[in-house]
MARTITI-204386 format. One record per residue: chain; z, y, x of N, C-alpha, C in turn; residue in three letters; residue number from 1. Coordinates in Angstrom, 2 decimals. Each point is the difference from the previous one (the first is absolute). Layout:
N
+------+---------+---------+---------+---------+---------+---------+---------+---------+---------+------+-----+
: unit :     n_z :     n_y :     n_x :    ca_z :    ca_y :    ca_x :     c_z :     c_y :     c_x : code : pos :
+------+---------+---------+---------+---------+---------+---------+---------+---------+---------+------+-----+
:    A :       Z :       Y :       X :       Z :       Y :       X :       Z :       Y :       X :  ALA : NUM :
...
+------+---------+---------+---------+---------+---------+---------+---------+---------+---------+------+-----+
This chain:
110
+------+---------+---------+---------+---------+---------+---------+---------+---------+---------+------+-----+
: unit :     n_z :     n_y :     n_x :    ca_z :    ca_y :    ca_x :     c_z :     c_y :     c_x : code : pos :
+------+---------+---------+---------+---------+---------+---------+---------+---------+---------+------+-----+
:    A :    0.10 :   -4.12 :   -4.68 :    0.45 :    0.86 :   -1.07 :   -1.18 :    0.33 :   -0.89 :  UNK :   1 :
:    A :    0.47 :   -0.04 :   -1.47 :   -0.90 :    0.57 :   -0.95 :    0.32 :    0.66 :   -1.12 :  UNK :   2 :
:    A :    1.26 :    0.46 :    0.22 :    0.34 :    0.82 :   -1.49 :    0.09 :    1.84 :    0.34 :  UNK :   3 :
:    A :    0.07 :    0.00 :    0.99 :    0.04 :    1.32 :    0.32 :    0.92 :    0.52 :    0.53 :  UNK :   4 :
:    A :    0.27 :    1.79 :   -0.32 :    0.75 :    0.44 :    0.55 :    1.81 :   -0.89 :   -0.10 :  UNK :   5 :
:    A :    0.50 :    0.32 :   -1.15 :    1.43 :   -0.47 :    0.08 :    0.11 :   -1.60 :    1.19 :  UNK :   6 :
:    A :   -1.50 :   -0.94 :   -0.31 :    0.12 :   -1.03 :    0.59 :    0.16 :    0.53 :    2.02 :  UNK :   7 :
:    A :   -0.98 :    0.74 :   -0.04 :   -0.14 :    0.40 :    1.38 :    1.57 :    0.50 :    0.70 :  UNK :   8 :
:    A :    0.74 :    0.89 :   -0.92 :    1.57 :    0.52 :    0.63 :    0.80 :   -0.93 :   -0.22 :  UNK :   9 :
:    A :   -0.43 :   -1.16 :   -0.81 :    1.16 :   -0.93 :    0.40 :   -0.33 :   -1.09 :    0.99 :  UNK :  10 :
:    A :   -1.24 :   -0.03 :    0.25 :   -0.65 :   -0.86 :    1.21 :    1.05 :    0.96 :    1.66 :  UNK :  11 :
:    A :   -0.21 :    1.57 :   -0.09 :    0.20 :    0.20 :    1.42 :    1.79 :    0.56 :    0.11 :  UNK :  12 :
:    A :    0.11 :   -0.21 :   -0.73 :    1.67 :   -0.54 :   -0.11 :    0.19 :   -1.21 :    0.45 :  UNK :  13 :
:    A :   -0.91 :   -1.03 :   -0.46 :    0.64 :   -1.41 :    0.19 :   -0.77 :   -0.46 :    1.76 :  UNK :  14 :
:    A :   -0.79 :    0.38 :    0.19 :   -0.43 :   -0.21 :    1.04 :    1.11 :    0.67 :    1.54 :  UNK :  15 :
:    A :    0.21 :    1.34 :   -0.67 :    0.67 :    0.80 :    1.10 :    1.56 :   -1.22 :   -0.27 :  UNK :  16 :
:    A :    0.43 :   -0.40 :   -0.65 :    1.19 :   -0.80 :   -0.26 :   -0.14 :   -1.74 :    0.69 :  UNK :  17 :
:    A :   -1.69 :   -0.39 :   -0.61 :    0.05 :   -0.75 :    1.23 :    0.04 :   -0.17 :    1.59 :  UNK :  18 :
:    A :   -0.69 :    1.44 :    0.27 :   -0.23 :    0.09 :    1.44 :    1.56 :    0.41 :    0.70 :  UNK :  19 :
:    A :    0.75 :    0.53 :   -0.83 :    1.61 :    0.27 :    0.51 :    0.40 :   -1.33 :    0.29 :  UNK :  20 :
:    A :   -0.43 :   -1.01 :   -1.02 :    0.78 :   -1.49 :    0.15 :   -0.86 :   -0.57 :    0.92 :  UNK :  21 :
:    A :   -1.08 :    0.10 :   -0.02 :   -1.21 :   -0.51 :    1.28 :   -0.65 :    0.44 :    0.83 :  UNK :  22 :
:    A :   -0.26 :    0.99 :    1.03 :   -0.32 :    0.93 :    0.13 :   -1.53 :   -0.65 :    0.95 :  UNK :  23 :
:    A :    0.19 :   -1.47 :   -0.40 :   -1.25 :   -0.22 :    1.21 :   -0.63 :   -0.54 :   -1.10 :  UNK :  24 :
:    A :    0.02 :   -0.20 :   -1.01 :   -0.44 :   -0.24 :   -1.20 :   -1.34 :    0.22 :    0.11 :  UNK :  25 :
:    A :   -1.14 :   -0.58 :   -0.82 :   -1.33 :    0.54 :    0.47 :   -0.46 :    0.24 :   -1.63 :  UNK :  26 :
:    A :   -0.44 :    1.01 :   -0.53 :   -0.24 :    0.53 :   -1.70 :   -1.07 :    0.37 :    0.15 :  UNK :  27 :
:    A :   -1.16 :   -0.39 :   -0.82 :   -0.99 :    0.37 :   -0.71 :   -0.30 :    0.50 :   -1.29 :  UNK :  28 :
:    A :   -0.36 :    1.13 :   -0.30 :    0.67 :    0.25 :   -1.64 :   -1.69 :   -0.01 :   -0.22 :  UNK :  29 :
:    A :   -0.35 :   -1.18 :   -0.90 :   -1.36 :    0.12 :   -0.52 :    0.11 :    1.01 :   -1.83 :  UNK :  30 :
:    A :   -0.79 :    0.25 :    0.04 :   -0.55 :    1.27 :   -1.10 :   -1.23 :   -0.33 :   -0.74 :  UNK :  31 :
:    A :   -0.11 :   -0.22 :   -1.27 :   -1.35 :    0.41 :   -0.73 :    0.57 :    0.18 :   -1.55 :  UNK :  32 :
:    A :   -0.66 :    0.73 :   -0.60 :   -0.11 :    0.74 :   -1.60 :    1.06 :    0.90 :    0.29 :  UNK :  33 :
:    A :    0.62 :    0.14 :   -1.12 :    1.24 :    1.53 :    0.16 :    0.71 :   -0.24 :    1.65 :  UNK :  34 :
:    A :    0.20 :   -0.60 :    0.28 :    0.76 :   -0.48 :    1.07 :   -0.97 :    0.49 :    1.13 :  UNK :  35 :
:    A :   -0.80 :    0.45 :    0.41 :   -0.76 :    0.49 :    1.25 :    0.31 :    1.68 :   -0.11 :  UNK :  36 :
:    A :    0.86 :    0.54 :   -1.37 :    0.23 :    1.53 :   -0.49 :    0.73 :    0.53 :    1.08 :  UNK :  37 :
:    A :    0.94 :   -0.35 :    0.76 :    1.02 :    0.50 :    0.74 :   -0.51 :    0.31 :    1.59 :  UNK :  38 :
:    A :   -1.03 :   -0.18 :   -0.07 :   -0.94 :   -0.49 :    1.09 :   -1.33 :    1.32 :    0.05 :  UNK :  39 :
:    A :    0.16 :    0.60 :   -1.07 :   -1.16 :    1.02 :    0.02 :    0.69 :    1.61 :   -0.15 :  UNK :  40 :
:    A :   -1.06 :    0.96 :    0.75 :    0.69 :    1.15 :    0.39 :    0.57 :    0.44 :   -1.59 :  UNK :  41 :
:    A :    1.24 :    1.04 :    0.94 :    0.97 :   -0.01 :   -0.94 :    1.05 :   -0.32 :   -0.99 :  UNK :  42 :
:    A :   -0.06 :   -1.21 :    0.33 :    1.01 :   -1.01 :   -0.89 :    1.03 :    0.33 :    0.15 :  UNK :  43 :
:    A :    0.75 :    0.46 :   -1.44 :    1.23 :   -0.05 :    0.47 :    0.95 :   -0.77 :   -1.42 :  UNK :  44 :
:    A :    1.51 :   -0.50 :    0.49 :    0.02 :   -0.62 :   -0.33 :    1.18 :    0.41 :   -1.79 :  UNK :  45 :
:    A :    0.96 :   -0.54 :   -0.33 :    0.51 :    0.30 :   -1.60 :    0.61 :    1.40 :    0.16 :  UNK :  46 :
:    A :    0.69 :   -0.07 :    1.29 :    0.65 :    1.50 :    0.34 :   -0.81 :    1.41 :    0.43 :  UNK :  47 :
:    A :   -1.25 :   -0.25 :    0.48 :   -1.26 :    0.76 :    0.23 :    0.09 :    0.01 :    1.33 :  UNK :  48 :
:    A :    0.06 :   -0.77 :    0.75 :    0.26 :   -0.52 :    1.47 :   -1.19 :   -0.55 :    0.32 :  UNK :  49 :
:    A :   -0.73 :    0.81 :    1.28 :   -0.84 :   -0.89 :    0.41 :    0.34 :   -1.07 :    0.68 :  UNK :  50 :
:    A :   -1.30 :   -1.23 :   -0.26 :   -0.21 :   -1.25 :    1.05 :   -0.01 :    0.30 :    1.53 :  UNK :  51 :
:    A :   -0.38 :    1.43 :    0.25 :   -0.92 :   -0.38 :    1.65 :    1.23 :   -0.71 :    0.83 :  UNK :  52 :
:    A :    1.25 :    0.70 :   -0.36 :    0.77 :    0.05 :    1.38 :    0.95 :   -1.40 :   -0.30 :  UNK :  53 :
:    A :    0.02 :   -0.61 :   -1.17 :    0.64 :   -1.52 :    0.15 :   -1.49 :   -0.88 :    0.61 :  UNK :  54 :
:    A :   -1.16 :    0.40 :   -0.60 :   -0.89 :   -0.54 :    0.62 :   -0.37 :   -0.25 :    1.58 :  UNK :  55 :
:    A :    0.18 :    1.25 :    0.20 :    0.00 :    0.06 :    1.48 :    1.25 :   -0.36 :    1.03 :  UNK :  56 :
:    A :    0.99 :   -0.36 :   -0.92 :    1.46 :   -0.69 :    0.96 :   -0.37 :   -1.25 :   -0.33 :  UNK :  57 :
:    A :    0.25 :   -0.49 :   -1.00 :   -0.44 :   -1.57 :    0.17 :   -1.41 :   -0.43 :    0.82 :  UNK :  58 :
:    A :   -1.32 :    0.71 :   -0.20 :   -0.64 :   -0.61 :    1.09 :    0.32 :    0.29 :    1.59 :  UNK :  59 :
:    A :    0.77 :    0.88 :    0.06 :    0.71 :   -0.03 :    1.17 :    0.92 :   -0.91 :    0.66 :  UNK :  60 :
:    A :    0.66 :   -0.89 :   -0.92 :    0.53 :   -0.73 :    0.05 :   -0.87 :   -1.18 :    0.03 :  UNK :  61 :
:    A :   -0.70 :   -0.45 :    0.01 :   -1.34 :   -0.87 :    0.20 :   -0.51 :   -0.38 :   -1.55 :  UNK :  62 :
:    A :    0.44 :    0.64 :   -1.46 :   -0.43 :   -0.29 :   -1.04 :   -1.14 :    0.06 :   -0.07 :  UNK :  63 :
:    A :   -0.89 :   -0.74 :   -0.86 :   -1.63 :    0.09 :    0.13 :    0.12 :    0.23 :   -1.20 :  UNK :  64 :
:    A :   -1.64 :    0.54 :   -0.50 :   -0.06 :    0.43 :   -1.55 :   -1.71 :   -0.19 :   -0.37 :  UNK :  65 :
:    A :    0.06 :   -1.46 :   -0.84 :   -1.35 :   -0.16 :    0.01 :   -0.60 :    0.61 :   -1.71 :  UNK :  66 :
:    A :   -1.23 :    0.45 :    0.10 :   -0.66 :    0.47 :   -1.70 :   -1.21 :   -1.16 :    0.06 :  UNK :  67 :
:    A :    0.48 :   -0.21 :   -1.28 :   -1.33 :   -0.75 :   -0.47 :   -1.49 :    1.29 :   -0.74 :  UNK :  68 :
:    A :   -0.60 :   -0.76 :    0.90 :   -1.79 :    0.57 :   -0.31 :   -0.43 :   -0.40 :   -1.58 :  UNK :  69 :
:    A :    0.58 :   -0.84 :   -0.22 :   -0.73 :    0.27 :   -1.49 :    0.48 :    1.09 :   -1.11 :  UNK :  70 :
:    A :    1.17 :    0.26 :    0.79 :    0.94 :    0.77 :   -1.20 :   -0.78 :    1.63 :    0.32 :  UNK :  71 :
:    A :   -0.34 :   -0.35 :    0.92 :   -0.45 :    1.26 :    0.81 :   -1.36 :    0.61 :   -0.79 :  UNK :  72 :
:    A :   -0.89 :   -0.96 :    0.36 :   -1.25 :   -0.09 :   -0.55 :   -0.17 :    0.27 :   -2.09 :  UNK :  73 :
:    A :    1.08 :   -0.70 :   -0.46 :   -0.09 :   -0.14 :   -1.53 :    0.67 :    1.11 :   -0.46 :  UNK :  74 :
:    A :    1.21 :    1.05 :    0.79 :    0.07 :    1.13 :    0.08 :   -0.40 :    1.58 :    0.55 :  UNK :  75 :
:    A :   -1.05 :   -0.91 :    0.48 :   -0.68 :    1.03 :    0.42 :    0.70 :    0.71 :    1.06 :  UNK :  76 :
:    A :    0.61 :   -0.12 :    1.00 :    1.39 :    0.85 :    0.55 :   -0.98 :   -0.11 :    1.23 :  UNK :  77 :
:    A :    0.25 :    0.74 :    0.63 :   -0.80 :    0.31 :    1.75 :    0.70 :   -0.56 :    0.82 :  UNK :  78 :
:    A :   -0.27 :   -0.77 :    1.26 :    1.16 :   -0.28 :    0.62 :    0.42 :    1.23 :    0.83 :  UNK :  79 :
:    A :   -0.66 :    1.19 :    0.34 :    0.58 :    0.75 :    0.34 :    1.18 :    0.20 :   -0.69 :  UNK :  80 :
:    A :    0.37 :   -0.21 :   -1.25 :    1.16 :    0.45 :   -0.29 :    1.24 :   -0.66 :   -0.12 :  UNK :  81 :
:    A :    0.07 :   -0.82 :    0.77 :    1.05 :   -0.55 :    0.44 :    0.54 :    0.25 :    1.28 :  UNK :  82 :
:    A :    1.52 :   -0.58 :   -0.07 :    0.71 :    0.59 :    1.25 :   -0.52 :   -0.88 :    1.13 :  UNK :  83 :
:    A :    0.31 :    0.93 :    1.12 :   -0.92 :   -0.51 :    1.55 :    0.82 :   -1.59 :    0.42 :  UNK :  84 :
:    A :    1.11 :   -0.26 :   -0.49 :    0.69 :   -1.19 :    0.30 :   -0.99 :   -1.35 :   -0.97 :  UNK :  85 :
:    A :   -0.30 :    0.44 :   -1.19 :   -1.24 :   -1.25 :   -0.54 :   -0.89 :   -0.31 :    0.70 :  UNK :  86 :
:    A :   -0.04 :   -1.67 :   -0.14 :   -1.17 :   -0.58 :    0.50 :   -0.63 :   -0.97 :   -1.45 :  UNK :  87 :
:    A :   -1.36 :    0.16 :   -0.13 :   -0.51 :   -0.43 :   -0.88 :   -0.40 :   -1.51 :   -0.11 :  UNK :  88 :
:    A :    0.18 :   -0.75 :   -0.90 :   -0.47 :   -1.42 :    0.26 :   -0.74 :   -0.17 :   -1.54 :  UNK :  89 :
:    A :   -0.73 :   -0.78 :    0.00 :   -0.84 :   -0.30 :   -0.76 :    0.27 :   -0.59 :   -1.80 :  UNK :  90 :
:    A :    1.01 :   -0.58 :    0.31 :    1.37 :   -0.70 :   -1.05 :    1.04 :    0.36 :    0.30 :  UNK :  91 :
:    A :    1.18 :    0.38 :   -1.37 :    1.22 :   -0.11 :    0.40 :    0.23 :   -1.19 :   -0.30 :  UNK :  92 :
:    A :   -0.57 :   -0.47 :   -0.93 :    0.63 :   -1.37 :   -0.53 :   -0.43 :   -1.02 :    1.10 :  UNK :  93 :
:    A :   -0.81 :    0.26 :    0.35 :   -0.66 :   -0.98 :    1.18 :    0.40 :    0.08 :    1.24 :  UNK :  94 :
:    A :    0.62 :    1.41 :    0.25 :    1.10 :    0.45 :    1.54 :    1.70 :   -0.84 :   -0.64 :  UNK :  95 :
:    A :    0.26 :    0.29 :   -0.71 :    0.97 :   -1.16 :   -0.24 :    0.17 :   -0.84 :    0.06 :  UNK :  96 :
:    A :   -1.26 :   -1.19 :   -0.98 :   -0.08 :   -1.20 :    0.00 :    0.05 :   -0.65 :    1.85 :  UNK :  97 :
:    A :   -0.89 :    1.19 :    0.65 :   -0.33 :   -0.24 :    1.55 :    1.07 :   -0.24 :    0.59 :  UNK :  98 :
:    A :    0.91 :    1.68 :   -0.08 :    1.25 :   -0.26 :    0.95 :    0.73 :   -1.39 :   -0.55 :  UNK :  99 :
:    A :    0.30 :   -0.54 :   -1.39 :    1.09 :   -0.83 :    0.05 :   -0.72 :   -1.35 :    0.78 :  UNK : 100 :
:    A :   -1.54 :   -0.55 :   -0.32 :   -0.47 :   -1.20 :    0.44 :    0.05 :    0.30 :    1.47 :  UNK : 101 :
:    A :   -0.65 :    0.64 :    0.45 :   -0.31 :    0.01 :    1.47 :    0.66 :    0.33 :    0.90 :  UNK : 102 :
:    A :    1.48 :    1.57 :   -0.48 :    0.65 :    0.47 :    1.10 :    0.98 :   -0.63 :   -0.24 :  UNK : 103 :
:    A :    0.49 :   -0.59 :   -1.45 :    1.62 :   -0.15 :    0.56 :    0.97 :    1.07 :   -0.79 :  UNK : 104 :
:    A :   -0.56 :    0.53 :   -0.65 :    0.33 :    1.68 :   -0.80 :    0.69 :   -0.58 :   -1.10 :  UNK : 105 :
:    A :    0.84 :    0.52 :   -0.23 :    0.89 :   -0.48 :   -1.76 :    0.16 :    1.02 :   -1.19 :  UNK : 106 :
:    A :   -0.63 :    0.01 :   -0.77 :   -0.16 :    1.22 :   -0.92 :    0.99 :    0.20 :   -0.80 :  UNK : 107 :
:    A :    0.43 :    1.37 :    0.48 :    1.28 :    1.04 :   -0.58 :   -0.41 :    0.75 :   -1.09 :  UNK : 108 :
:    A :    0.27 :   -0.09 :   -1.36 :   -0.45 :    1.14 :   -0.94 :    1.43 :    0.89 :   -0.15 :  UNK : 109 :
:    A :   -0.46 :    1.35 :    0.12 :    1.20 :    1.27 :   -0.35 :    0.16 :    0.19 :   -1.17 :  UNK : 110 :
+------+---------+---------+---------+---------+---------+---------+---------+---------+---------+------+-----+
């Protein structure tokens, strides 16, 4: 994801919709530029709804949630301030390119 918020609530709609249809489904939601927003304290989303608690059901559900470090770095953003479910990788574009060559991953845009 990279457009941001509206992109982010229609990402965990569609995810919670896949995991109803798949539930062994395995989702990685990679993140960098506006798209890592939903991901940092307080986000909330068009309705003034916070992220934490869809955040924290889908990684409950085994969703992973990766931020790209450069977006990080060129915004200056701390990683403290992201939610405890992010894990940081170095590229998003390059955690993508990764998952589709190497894991097997098929890229879903919301």
């Amino acid at each position: 994801m990279s457009e941001g918020i509206p992109q982010a609530s229609r990402a965990v709609n569609n995810i919670r919709n896949h995991l109803a249809a798949d539930p062994k489904a395995r989702i990685v939601v990679v993140t960098h530029g506006l798209g890592i927003d939903f991901l940092l304290d307080g986000a909330v989303n068009q309705m003034d709804q916070s992220f934490v608690g869809a955040i924290g059901e889908l990684a409950g559900r085994g969703v992973e949630f990766r931020v790209c470090n450069n977006t990080l770095v060129s915004r200056k953003i701390e990683p403290a301030k992201l939610a405890m479910e992010a894990k940081i990788v170095p590229s998003g574009v390059a955690e993508v390119a990764r998952l589709q060559a190497r894991e097997g991953f098929v890229y879903l845009r919301p």
